[in-house]
N, C-alpha and C positions, 0 to 999 in steps of 0.2 A: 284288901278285902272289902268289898263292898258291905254297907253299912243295910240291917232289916228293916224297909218301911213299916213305919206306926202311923195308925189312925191322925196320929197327929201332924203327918207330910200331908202337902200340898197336892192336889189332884193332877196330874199329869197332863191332861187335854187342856183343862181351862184355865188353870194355875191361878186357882182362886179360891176355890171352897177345899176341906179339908177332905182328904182322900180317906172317905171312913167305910168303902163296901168292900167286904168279904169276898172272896170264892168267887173273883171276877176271870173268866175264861181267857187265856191267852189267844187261841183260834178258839172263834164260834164251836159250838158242841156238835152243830148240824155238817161243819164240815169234819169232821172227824166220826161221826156216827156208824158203827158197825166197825171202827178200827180194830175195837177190843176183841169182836167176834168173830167168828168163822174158823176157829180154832179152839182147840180142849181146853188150852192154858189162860184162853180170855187175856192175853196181854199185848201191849203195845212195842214196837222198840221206837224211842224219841231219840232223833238224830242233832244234836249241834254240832257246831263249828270240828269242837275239839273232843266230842264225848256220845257214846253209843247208850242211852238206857232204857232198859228194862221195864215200864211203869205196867199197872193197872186203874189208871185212871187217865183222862189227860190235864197236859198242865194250867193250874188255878194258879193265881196271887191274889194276895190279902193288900188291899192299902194302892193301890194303882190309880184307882178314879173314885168321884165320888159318886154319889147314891144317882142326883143330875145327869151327869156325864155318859154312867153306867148305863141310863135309861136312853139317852140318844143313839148308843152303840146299839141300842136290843132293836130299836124302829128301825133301821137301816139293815140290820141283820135278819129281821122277820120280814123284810119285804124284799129282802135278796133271795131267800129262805124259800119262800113262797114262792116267789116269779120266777126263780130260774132254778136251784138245785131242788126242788121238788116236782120238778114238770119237764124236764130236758130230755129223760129218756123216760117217758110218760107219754106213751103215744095218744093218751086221749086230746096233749095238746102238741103233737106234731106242727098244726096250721102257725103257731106263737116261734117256730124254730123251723127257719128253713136252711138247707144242706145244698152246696154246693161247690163244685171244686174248682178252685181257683187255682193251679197249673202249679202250687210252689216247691221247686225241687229241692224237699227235705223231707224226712220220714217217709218215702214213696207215696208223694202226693197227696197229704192227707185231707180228709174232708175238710171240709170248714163249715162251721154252724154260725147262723146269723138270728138270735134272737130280736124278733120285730115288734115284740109284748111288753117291753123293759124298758126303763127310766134310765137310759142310757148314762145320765150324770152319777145316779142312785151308784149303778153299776160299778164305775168307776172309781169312786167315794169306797166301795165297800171294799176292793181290792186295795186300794192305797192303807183304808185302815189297818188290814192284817198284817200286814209289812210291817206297819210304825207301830204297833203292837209290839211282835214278837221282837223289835230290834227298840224298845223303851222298859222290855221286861228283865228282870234279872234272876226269872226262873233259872235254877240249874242250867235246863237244856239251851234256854235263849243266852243264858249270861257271856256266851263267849261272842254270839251275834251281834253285830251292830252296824246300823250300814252309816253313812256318811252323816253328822251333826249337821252341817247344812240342810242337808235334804230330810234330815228328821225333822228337822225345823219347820221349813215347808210344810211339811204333809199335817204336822201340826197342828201349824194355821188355818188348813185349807180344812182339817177336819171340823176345827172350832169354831171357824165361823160357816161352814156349811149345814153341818148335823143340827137336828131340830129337835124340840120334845113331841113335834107332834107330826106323824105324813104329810100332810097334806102342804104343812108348811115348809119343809123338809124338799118336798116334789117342785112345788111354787118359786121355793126361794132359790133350789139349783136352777131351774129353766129359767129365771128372768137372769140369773149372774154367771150362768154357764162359763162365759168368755172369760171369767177369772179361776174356774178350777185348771191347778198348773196342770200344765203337759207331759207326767210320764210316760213313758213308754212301758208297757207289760205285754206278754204271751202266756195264754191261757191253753192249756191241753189238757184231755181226758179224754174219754172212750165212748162207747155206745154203751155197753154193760157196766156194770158196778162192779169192780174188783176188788179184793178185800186184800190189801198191800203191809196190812199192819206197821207201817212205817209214818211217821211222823216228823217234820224236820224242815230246819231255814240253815242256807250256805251263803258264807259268802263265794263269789267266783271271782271275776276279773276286774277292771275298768268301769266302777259304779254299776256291776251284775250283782244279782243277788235270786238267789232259789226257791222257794217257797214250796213242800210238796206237803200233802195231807190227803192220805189214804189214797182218792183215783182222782187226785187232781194237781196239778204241776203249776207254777208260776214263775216264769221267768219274766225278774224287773231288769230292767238298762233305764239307769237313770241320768246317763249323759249323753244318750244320747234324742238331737233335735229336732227330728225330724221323724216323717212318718215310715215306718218297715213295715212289708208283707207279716205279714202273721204277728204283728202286733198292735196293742190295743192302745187308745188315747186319747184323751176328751178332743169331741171335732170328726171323730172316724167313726164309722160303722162297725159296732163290733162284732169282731173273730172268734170263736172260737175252735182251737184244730182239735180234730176227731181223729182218733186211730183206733185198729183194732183191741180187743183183748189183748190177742197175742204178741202183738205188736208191745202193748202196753208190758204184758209182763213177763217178755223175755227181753225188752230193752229200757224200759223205764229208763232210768235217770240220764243214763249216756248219751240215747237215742235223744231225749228231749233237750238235753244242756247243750250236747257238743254241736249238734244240727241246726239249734236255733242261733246258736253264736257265730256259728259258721255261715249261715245264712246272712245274719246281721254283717259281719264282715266285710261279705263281696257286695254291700247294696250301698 
């Protein structure tokens, strides 16, 4: 049984200053935003490994990072926040995201979005975090998640000494050291509309795969693999994002997105 962090553990990112903040968000709040709603019961279901629950809230921990740390995660999250899930399907800035289809036979071809507004490292930085997140948490729903200690490791690092207290230094200090954020591989999906999935949850899958979904947005990591795939993202690449329909989205969610991108990965 895992032991309750106190104020008195060590902060997780920098493993230096004492982990003393409260009610720090396992995912950002703005991806999850509307989970709870569109329904009478106002509830969540959070999906782990090995366990279905129930919440009305989503999940916080006490003691993770400290007050420092806490503040580097919110500047990289407010300027993910800002530039890309608050303006994607926002047609006043269509011009920042441009659509086009790149021929790839999975999910019947689906669009691809090419955000050309974005800090491309930012981008990447923010998707790595969520992952190393939810697989450093031993929230309930996370506690059975975990992906690979090596590659926790890494991402770590790369967050610790990337993440800044302040943008500007943050923007600065990725584009001059770019060439040293490591090279995952990730696949991002979502839709045109916003769908309200009430579903919450990280899987593990196969051979260094791991899941990430939250409300109407999907992530599939492959973290062993080295090279560049179609429909996936990577510092050095131009990023993807696949677009489907609604419908698409939700009468096949998770199947359509796991089995076809793995399958896809596969034969390439």
């Amino acid at each position: 049984m895992l032991l309750k962090r106190t104020k008195e553990d060590i902060c997780l990112l920098c493993l230096d200053n004492k982990a003393t903040k409260l009610n720090s968000h396992i995912l950002p709040k703005f991806l999850t935003k509307g989970v709870l709603s569109g329904t009478g019961n106002k509830h969540a279901f959070l999906i782990g490994a090995n366990k279905r629950q129930k919440v009305q809230d989503t999940p916080k921990q006490d003691y993770l990072f400290c007050p420092s740390c806490e503040k580097r995660f919110e500047i990289l999250e407010t300027y993910i926040s800002n530039k890309f899930f608050n303006r994607f399907r926002n047609t006043a800035f269509k011009d920042e995201f441009v659509i086009t289809k790149e021929g790839y036979s999975f999910m019947n071809e689906p669009d691809v979005m090419h955000p050309n507004s974005i800090d491309e490292n930012l981008f990447h930085l923010f998707f790595y975090s969520i992952i190393w997140r939810a697989s450093i948490s031993d929230h309930d729903v996370y506690s059975s998640f975990k992906i690979d200690p090596d590659q926790e490791e890494i991402l770590r690092l790369s967050l610790n000494i990337f993440m800044k207290n302040d943008l500007a230094e943050l923007k600065k200090y990725c584009n001059h050291s770019q060439s040293e954020i490591h090279k995952f591989n990730y696949s991002v999906t979502t839709c045109f509309t916003k769908p309200i999935s009430g579903y919450i949850g990280v899987y593990n899958l196969e051979n260094g795969r791991y899941l990430l979904y939250a409300n109407s947005i999907a992530v599939v990591y492959d973290f062993k693999e080295t090279h560049n795939v179609p429909g996936y993202n990577r510092p050095g690449k131009k990023i993807e994002i696949l677009m489907i329909t609604e419908s698409a989205w939700q009468n096949h969610r998770l199947s359509t997105i796991v089995n076809t991108l793995i399958r896809w990965r596969d034969v390439e």
